[in-house]
VOBA-1610 file (N, C-alpha, C; in pm, whole numbers, padded with zeros to 5 digits, always signed):
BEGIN
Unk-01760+00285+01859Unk-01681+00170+01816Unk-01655+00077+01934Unk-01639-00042+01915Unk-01592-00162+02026Unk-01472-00186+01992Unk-01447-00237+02132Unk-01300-00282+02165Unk-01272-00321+02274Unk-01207-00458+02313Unk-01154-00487+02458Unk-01023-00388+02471Unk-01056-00292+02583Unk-00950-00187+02578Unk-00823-00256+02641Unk-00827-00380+02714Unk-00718-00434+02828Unk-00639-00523+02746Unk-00644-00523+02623Unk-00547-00549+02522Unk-00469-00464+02499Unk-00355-00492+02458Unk-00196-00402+02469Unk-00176-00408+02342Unk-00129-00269+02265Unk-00064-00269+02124Unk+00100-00275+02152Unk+00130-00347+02051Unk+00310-00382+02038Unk+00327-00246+01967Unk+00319-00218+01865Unk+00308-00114+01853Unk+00234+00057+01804Unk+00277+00147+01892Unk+00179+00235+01885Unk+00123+00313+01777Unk+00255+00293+01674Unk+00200+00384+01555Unk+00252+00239+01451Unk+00114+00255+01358Unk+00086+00145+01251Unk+00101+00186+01126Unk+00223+00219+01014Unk+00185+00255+00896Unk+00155+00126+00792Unk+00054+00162+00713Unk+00023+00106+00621Unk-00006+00054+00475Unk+00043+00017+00392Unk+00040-00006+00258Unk-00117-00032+00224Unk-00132+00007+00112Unk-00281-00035+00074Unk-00282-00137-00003Unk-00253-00119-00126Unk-00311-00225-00237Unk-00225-00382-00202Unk-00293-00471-00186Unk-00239-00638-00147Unk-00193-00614+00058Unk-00216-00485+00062Unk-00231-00533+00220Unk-00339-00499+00288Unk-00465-00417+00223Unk-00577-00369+00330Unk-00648-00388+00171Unk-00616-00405+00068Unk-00736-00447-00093Unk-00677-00544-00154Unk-00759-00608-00245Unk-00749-00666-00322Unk-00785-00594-00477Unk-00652-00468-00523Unk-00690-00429-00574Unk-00659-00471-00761Unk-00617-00586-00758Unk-00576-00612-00905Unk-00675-00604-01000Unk-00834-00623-00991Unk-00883-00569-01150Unk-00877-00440-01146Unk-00866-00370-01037Unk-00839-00210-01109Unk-00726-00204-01135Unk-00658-00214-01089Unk-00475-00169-01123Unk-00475-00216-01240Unk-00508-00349-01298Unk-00474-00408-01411Unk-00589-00408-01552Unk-00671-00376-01535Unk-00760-00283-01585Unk-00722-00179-01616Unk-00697-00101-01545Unk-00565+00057-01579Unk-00497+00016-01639Unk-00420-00036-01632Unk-00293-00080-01683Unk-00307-00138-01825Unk-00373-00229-01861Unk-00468-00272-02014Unk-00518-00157-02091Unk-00602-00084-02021Unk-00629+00039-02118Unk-00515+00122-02148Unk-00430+00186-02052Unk-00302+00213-02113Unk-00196+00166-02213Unk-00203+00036-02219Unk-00136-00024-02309Unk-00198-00024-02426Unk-00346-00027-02444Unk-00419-00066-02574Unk-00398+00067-02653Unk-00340+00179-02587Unk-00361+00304-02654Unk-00240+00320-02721Unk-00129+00255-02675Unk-00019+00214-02778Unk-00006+00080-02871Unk-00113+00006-02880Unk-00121-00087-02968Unk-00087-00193-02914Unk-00057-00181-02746Unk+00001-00322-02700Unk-00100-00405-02635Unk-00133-00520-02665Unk-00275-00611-02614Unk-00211-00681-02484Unk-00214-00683-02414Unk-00223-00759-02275Unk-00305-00821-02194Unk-00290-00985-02135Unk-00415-01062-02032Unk-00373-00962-01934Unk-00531-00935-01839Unk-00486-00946-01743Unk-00427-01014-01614Unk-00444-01134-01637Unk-00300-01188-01520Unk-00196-01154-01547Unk-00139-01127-01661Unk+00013-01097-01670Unk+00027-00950-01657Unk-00060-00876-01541Unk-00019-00750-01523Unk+00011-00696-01400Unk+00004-00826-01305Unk-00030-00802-01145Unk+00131-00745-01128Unk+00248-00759-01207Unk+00383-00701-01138Unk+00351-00567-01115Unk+00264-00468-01194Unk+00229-00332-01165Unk+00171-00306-01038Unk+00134-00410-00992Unk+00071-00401-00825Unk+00196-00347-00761Unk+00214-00270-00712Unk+00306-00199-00602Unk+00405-00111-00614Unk+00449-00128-00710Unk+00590-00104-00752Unk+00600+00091-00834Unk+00641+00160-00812Unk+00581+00278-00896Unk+00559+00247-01046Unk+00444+00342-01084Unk+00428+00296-01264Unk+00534+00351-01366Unk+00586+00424-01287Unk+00680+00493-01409Unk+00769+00385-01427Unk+00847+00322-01315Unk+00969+00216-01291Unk+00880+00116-01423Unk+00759+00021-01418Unk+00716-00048-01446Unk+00649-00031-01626Unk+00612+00069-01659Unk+00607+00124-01741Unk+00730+00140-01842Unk+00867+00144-01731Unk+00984+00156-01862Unk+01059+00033-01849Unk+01077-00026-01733Unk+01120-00155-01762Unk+01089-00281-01816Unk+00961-00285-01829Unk+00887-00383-01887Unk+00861-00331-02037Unk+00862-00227-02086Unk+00833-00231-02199Unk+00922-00093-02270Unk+01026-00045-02207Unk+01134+00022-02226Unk+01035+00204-02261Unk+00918+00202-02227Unk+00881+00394-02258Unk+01001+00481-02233Unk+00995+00573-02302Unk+01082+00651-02249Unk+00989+00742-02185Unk+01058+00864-02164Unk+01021+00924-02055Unk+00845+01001-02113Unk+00835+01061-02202Unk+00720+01101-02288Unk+00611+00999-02287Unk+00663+00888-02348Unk+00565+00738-02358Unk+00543+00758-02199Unk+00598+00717-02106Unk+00589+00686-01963Unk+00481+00777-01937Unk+00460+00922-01923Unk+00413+01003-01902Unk+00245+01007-01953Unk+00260+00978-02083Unk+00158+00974-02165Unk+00066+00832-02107Unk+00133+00707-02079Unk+00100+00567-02025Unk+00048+00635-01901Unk+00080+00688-01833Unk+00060+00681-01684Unk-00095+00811-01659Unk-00143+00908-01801Unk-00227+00964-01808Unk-00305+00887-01823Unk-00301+00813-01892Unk-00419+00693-01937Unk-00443+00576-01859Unk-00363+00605-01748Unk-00382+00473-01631Unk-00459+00550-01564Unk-00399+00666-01516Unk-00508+00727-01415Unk-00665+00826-01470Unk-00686+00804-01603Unk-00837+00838-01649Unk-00899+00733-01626Unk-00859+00623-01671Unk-00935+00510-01614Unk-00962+00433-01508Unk-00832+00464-01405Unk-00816+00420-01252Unk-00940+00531-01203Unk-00942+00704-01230Unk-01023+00794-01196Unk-01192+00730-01184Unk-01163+00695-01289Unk-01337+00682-01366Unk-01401+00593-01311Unk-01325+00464-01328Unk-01346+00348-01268Unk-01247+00217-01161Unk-01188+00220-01208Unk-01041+00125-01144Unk-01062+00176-00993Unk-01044+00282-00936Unk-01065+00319-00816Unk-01154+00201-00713Unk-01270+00206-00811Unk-01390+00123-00742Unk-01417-00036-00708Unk-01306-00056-00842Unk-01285-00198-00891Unk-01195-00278-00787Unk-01214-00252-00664Unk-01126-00346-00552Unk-01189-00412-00460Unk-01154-00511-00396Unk-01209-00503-00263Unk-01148-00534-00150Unk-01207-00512-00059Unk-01105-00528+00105Unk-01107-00660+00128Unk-00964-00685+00166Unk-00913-00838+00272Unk-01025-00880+00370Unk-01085-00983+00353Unk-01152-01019+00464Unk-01087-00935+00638Unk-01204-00954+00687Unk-01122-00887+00829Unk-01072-00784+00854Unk-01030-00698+00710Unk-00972-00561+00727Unk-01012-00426+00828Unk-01181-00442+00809Unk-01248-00365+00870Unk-01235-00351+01001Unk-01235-00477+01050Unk-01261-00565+01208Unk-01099-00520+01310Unk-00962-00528+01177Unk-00865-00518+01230Unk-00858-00333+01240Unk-00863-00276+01167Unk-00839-00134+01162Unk-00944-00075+01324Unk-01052-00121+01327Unk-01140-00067+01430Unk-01057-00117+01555Unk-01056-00247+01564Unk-00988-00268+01694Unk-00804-00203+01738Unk-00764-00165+01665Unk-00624-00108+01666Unk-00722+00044+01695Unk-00771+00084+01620Unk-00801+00223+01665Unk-00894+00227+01780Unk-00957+00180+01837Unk-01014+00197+01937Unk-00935+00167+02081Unk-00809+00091+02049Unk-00710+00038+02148Unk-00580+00198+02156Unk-00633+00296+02049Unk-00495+00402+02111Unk-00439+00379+01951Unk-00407+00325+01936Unk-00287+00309+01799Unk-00347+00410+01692Unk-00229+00471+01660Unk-00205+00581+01562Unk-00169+00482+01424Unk-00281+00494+01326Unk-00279+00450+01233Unk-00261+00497+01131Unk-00170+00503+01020Unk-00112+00603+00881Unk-00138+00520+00747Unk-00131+00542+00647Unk-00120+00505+00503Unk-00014+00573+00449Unk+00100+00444+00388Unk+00192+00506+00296Unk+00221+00411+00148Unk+00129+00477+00047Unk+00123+00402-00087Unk+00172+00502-00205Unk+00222+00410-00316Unk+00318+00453-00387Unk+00204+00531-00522Unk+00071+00491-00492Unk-00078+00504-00549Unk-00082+00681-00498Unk-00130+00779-00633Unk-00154+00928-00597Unk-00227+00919-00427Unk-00185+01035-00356Unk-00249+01107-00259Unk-00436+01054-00271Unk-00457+01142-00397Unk-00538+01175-00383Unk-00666+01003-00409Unk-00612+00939-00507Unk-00690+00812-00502Unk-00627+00736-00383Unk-00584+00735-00300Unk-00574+00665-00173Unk-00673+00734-00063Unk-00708+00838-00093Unk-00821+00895-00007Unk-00971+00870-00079Unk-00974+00841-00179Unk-01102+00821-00281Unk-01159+00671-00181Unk-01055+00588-00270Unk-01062+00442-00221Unk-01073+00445-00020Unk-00995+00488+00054Unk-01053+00442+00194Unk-01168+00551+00211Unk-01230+00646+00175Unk-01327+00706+00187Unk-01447+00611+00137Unk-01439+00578-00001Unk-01539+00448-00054Unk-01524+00327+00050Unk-01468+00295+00095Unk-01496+00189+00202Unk-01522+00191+00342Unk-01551+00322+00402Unk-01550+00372+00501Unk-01445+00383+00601Unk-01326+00358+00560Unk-01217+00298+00628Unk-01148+00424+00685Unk-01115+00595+00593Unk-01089+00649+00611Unk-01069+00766+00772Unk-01175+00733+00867Unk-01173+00775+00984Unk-01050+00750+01086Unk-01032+00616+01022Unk-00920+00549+01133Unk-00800+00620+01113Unk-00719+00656+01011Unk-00589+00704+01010Unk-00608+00835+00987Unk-00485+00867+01070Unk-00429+01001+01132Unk-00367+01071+00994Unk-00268+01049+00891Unk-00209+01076+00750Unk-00242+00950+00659Unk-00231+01057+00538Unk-00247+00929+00436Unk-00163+01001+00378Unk-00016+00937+00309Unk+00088+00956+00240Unk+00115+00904+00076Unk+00087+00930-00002Unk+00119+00875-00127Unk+00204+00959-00208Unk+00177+00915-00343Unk+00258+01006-00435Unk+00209+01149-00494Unk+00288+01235-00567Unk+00219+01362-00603Unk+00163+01348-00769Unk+00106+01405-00742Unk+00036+01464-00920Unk+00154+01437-01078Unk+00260+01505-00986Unk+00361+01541-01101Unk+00492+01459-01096Unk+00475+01358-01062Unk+00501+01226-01058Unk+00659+01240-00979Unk+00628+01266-00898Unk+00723+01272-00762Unk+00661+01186-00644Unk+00814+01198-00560Unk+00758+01116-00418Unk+00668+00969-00484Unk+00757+00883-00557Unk+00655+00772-00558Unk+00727+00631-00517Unk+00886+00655-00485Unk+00952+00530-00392Unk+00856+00510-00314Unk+00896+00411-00215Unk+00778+00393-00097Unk+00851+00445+00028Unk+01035+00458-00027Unk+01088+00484+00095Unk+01086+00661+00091Unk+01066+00743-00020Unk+01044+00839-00028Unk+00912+00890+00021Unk+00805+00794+00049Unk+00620+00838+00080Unk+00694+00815+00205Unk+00752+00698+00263Unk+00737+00709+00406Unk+00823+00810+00467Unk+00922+00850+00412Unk+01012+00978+00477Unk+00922+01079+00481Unk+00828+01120+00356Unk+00699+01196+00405Unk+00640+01186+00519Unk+00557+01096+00518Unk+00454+01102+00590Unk+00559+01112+00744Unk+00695+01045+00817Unk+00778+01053+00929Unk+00744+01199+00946Unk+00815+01271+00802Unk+00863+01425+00841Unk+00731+01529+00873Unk+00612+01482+00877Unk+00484+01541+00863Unk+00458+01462+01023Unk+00528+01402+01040Unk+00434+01336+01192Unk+00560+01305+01292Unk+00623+01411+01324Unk+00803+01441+01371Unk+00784+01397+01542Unk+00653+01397+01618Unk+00705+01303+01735Unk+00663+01166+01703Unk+00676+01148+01585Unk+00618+00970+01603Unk+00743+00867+01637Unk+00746+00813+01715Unk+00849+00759+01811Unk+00896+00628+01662Unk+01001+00606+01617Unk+01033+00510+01546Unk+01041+00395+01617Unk+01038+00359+01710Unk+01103+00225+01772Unk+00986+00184+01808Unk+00857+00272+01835Unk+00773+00206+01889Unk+00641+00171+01721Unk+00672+00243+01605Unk+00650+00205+01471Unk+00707+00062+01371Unk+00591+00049+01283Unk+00603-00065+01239Unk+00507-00035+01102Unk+00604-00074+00991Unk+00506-00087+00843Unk+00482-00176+00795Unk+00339-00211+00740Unk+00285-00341+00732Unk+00333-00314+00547Unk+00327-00450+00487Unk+00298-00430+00336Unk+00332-00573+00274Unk+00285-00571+00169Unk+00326-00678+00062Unk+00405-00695-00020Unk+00502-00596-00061Unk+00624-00628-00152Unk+00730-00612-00115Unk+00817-00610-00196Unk+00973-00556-00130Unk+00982-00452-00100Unk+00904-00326-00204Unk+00961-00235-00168Unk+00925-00147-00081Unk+00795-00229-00003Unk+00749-00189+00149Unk+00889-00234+00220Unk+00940-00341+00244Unk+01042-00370+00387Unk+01129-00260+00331Unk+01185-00258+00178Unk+01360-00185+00168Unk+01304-00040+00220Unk+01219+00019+00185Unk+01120+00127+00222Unk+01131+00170+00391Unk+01039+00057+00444Unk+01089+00092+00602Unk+01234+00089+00628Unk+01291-00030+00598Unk+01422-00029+00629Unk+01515+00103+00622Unk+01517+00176+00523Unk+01571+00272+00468Unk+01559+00377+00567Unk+01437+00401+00614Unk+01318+00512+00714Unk+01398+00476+00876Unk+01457+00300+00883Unk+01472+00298+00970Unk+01354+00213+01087Unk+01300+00178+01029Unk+01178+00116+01083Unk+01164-00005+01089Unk+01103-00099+01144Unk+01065-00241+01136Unk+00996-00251+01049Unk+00952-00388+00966Unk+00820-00401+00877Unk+00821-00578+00880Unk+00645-00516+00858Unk+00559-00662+00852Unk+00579-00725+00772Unk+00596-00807+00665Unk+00535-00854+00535Unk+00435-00922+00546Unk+00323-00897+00419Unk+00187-00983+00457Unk+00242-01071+00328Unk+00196-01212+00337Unk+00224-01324+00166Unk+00118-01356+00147Unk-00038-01292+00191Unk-00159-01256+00112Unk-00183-01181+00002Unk-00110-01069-00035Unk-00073-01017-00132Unk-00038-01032-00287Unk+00092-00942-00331Unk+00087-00943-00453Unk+00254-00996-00450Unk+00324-01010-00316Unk+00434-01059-00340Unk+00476-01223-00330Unk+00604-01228-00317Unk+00623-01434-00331Unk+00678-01412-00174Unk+00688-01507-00139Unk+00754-01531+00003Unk+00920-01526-00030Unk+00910-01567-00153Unk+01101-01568-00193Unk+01127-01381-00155Unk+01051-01345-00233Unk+01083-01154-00223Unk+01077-01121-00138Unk+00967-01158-00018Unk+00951-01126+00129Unk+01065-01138+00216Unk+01068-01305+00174Unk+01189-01278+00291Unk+01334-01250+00276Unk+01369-01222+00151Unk+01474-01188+00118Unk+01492-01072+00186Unk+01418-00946+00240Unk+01441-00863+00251Unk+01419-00879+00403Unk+01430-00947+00489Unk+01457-00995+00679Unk+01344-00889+00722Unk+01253-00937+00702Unk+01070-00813+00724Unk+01115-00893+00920Unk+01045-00841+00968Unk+01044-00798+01136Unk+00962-00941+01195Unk+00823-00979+01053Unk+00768-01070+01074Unk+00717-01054+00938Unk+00653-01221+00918Unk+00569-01247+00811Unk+00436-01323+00848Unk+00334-01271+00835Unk+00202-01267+00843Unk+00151-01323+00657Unk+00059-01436+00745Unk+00038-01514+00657Unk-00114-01461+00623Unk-00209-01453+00717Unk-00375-01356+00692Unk-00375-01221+00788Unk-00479-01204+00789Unk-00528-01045+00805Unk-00536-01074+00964Unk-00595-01230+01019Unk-00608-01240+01166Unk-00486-01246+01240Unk-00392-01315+01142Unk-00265-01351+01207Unk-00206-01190+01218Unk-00224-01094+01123Unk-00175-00953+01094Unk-00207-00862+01209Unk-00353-00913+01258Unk-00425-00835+01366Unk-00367-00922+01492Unk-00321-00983+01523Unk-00245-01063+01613Unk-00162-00992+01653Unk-00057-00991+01558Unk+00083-00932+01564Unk+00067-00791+01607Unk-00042-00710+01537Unk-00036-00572+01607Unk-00099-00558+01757Unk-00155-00616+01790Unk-00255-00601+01869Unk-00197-00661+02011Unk-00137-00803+01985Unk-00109-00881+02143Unk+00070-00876+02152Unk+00164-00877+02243Unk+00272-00887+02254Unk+00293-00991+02196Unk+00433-01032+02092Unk+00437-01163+02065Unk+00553-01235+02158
//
């Protein structure tokens, strides 16, 4: 791998959100999300499904359309046969993503994933893009629909990686409930407004910085500001 090594990371350990901050993953998510609904009789565009981008599905699943807990359960089987099958594949990476992850890892920086998306399809997806080498943990949610706050994945993945220095950490992401998430953990966070969030939601929540592209993103990690 290349890298000007005499570049300095701000900081040393990088956690990261996936979907709207390292993909562009809305026809799968919302694709999932359509077939789940059609199986209860409910027809949905997909543009009007991108709020499911980030947020856990169960939360989104009952507030938007009141499931109870059974419905929820049953919705969220049928998101992930079709996220399995196909949706997984159906994304693609942020320009530059590649370019930024190599140069942070070749500079020293300890790089993590913490998404509110199963364990196990957060390793599918950066394995399909080759991306997977670079980070040290990948943190998501469980099977049995636990651990899917974001401030609950990142208390994971902390308590799994116990000398990682907090002060010298920083979580990148696109919604709110990436900053309330770090915040909570105790951490700084990025907001990216490439994503799936508004700048109103971003900055409501006082993110550390707001990063407007992926170069400006690789900026911020990479050079002192």
């Amino acid at each position: 791998m290349s890298g000007n090594l005499s570049k300095i990371n701000r900081f040393a350990h990088v956690i990261f959100d996936l979907d709207g901050t390292l993909t562009d993953s809305a026809a799968g998510v919302t694709r999932s999300v359509q077939y789940a609904l059609n199986k209860f009789g409910i027809e949905e565009e997909l543009g009007d499904l991108k709020s499911f981008i980030g947020p856990p599905l169960q939360r989104s699943f009952q507030d938007r359309y009141g499931f109870n807990e059974k419905e929820t359960r049953q919705a969220i089987s049928y998101f992930r046969k079709y996220y399995r099958e196909k949706g997984a594949y159906e994304s693609e990476l942020y320009p530059h993503v590649p370019q930024m992850l190599e140069e942070l890892y070749d500079q020293g920086a300890n790089i993590y994933l913490a998404t509110s998306k199963l364990t196990c399809f957060a390793e599918t997806i950066l394995h399909y893009f080759a991306l997977d080498e670079y980070f040290s943990f990948i943190a998501g949610a469980n099977q049995d629909g636990t651990r899917v706050e974001k401030a609950e994945v990142i208390d994971y993945l902390l308590s799994n990686n116990n000398t990682l220095d907090k002060s010298k950490t920083v979580m990148v992401g696109d919604r709110k409930h990436d900053i309330i998430g770090a915040h909570i953990c105790g951490l700084k966070a990025i907001a990216v407004s490439y994503g799936y969030g508004t700048l109103e939601e971003l900055k409501k929540e006082n993110p550390f910085y707001l990063a407007h592209s992926v170069i400006e993103l690789k900026e911020l990690l990479i050079y002192p500001l």
